[in-house]
C-alpha positions as CSV (number, residue, x, y, z in Angstrom):
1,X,60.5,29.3,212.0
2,X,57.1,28.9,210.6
3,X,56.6,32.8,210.7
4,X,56.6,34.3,207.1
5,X,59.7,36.5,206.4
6,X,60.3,38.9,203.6
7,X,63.6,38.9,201.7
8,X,66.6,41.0,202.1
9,X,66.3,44.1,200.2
10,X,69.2,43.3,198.3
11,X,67.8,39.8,197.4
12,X,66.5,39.9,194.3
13,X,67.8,37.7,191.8
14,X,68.9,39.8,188.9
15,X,69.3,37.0,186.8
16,X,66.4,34.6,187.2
17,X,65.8,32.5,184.1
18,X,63.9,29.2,183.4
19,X,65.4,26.6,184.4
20,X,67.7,25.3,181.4
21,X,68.9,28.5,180.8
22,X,72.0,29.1,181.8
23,X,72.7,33.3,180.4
24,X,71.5,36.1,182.9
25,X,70.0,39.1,181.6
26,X,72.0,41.8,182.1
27,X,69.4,44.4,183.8
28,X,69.0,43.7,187.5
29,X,65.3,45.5,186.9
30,X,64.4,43.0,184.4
31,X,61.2,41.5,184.5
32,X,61.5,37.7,184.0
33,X,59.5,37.1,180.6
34,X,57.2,33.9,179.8
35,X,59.3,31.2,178.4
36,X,59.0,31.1,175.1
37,X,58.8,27.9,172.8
38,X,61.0,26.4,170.2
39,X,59.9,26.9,166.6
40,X,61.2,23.5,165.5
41,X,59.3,21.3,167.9
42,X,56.0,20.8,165.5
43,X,52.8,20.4,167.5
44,X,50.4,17.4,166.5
45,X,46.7,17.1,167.5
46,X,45.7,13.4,168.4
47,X,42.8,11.9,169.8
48,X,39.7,13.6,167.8
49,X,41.4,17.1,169.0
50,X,41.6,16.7,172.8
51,X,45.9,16.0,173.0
52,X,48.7,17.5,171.3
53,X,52.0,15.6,170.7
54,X,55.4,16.9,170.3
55,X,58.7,15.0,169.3
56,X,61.0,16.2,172.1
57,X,64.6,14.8,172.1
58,X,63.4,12.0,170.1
59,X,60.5,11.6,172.6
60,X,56.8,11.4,172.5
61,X,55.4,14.4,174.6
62,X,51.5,14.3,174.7
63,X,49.7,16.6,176.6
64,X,45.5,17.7,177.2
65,X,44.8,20.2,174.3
66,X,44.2,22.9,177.1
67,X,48.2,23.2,177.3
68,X,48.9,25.1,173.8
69,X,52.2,25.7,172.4
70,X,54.6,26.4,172.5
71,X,56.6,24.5,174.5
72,X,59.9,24.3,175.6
73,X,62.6,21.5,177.1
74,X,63.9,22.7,180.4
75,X,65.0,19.5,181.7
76,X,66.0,16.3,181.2
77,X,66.6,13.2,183.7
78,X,66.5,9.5,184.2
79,X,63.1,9.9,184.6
80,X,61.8,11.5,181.8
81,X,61.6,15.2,180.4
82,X,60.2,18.1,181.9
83,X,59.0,21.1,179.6
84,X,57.4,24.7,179.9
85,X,53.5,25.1,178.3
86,X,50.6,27.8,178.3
87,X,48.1,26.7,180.5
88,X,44.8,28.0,178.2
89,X,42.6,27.4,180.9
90,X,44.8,30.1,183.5
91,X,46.9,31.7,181.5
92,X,49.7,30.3,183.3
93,X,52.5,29.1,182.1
94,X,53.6,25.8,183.6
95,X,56.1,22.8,184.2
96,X,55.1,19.8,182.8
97,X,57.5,16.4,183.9
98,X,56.5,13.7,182.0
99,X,57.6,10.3,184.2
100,X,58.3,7.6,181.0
101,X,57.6,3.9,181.6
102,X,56.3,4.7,185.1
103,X,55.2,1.1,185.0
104,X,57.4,-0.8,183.6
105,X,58.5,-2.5,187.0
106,X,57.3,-2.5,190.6
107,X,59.8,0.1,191.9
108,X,59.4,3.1,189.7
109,X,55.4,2.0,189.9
110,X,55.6,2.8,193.5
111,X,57.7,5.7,193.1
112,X,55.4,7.2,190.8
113,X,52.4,6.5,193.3
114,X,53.8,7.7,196.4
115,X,55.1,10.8,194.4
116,X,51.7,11.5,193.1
117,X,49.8,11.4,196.8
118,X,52.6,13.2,198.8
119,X,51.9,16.1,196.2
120,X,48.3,16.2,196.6
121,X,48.7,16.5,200.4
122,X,51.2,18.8,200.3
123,X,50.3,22.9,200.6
124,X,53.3,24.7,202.2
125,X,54.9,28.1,200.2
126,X,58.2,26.2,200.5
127,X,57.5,22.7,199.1
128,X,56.4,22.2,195.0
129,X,52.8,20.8,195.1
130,X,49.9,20.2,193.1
131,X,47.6,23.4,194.0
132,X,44.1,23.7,192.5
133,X,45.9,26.8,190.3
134,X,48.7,25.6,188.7
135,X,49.1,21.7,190.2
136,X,47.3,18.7,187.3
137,X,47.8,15.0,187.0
138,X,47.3,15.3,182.9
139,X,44.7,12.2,181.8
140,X,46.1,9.6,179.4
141,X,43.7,9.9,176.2
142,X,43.1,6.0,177.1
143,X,42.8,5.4,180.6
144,X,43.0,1.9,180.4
145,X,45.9,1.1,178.2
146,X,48.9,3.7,179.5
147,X,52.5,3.6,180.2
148,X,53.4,7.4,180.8
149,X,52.2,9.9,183.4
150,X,52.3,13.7,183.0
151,X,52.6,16.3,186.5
152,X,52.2,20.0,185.8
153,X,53.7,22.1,188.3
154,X,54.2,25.8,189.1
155,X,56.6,27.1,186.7
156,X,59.5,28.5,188.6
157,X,62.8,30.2,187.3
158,X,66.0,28.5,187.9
159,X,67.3,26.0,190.1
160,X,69.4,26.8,193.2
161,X,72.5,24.3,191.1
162,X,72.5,27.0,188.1
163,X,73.0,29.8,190.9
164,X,75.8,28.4,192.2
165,X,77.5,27.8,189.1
166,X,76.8,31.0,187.2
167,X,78.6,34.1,188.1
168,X,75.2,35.7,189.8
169,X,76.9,37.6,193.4
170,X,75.3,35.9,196.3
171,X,75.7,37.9,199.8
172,X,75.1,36.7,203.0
173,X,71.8,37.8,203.0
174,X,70.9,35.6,200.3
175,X,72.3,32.8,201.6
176,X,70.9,33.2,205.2
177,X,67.1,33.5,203.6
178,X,67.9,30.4,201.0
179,X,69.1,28.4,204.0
180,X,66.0,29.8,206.1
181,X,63.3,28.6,203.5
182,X,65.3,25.1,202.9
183,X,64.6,24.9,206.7
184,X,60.8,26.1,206.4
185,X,60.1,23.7,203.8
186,X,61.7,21.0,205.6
187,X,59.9,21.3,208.9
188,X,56.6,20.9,206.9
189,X,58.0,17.5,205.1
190,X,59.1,16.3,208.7
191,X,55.7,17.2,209.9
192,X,54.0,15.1,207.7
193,X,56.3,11.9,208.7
194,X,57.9,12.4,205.2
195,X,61.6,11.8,204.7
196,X,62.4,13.4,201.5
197,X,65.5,11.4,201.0
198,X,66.8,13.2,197.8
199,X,67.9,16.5,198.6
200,X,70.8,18.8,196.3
201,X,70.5,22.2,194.6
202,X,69.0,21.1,191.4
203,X,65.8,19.8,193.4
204,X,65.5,23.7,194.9
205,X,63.2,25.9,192.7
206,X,64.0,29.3,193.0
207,X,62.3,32.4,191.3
208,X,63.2,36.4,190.6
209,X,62.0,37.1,194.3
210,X,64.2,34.2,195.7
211,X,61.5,32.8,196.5
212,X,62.6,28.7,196.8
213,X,60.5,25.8,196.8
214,X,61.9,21.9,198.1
215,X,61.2,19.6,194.5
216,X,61.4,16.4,193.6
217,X,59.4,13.7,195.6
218,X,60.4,11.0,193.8
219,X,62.8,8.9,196.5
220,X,60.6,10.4,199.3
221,X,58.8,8.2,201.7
222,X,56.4,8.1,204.9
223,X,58.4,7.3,208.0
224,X,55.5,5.2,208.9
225,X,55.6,2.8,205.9
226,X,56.4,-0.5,207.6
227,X,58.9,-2.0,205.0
228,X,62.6,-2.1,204.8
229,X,64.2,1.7,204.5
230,X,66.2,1.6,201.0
231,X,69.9,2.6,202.2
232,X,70.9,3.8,198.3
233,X,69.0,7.2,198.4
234,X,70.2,10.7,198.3
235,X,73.1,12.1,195.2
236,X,76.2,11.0,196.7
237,X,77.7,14.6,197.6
238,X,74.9,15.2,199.9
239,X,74.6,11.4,201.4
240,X,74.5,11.3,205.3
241,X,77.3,9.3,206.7
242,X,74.9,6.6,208.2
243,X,73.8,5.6,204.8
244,X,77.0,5.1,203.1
245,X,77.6,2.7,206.1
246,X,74.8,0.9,204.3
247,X,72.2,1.8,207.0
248,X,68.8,0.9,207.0
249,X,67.5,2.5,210.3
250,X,68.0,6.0,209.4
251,X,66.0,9.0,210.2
252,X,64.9,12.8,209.3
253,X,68.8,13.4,210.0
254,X,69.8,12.3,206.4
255,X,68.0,15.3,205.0
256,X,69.7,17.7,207.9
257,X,72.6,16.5,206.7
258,X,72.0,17.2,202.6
259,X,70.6,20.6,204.2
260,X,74.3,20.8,205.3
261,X,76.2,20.2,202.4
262,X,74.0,22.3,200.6
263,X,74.4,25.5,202.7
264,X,78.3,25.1,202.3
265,X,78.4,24.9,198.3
266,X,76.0,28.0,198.7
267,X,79.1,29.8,200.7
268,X,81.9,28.7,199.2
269,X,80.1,28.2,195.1
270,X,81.8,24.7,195.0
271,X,80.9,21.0,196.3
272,X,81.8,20.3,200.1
273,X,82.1,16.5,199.6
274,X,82.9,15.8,195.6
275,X,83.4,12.1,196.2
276,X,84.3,10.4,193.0
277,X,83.0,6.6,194.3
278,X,81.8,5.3,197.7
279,X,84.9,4.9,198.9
280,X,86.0,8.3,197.9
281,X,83.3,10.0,199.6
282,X,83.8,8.4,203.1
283,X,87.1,9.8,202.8
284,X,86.2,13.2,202.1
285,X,83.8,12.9,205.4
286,X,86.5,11.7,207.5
287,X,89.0,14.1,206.4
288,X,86.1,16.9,207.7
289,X,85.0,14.9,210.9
């Protein structure tokens, strides 16, 4: 399975866009372009010159001067916002997640820390990591006094959740080479002794090739790591059965498992397990098992 594999001739997305967009272009031949900014979001240089803040969503977005506008939302979670930005220094165009209050208690702390070395050690053409190209942990202007941290990534299209709910066609072939690089990607985590523990469409970058990269490190841990396993990881739809028995000893299985329930919503373009509450989702399971 580690073997490179080229695509399907018929793979190619024809409607690849960043990854808030939700409108496809309607030429299948259409190159993707570089996501363009918002000419609302004013930029603001701070520090003698050396960062630029924006006032995103009511939020403080402060970036290394080397990142020039402009910039664009693309997603918003419980852990911060992640934008689009020129990269000056490679002409790239990049994701930047900014993590807010990554220190505001032990947890997220740790979360932010384990997050930060699993992506340095990562290289695999599968798995989102910090590469010497396009991969930064952006500086704070004061090193000593800081509350925020900023990740560029690799910029990639569109998520593997938007595909499945827009009206893009998706034959077999697709999915057989979507499930086939989940699996490629996951074989390097598991390699590594990493569970990744947080697995649905939305963490699975895809771009106009179909080329799909495993996100998200956040809940991800070394199997190794000598304290108590959390039992409350993984989106509910995709959570293995042993952990909403409240198990602590689980293994690699629980991401087999999310790998799963991801390949059916692929097939059938809808949820295998939509359980409305814990109790609602064991049902669902046994109704299937």
């Amino acid at each position: 399975m580690d073997g490179g594999a080229a695509p399907p001739n018929d793979t190619e997305m024809s409607d690849a866009q960043p990854v808030a967009a939700a409108a496809p272009p309607a030429d299948p031949n259409q190159q993707v372009p570089p996501p363009g900014g918002i000419d609302n979001i004013p930029a603001t240089l701070s520090h003698g010159g050396r960062f630029i803040q924006y006032n995103i969503f009511g939020n403080i977005f402060e970036v290394t001067a080397k990142y020039k506008p402009p910039i664009m939302p693309i997603g918003k979670g419980a852990y911060g916002i992640v934008c689009s930005a020129l990269n000056s220094e490679t002409g790239e165009h990049v994701a930047i997640k900014k993590i807010a209050n990554a220190f505001d208690n032990k947890i997220d702390a740790k979360r932010t820390l384990r997050e930060i070395k699993l992506l340095r050690h990562m290289d695999h053409e599968n798995v989102s990591f910090l590469s010497d190209y396009f991969g930064d942990i952006i500086p704070p202007p004061q090193r000593e006094v800081f509350n925020d941290v900023y990740i560029a990534y690799e910029l990639m299209d569109t998520d593997l959740h938007q595909i499945i709910r827009s009206n893009q066609g998706l034959s077999e072939e697709h999915c057989q080479y979507f499930l086939y690089q989940i699996l490629r990607g996951l074989k390097y985590i598991h390699s590594a002794n990493v569970l990744h523990r947080d697995l649905k469409p939305s963490n699975l970058l895809l771009n106009a090739n179909c080329d799909l990269k495993i996100c998200d490190f956040g809940l991800a841990r070394v199997t190794s790591e000598t304290d108590f396993m959390t039992e409350y990881v993984v989106t509910r739809w995709y959570r293995a059965p042993e952990l909403l028995l409240n198990s602590s000893d689980y293994t690699a299985a629980i991401d087999v498992w999310s790998v799963g329930c991801i390949f059916m919503e692929l097939m059938d373009r809808k949820p295998m397990f939509p359980g409305r509450d814990h109790v609602h989702q064991l049902r669902l399971l046994m109704e299937v098992i």
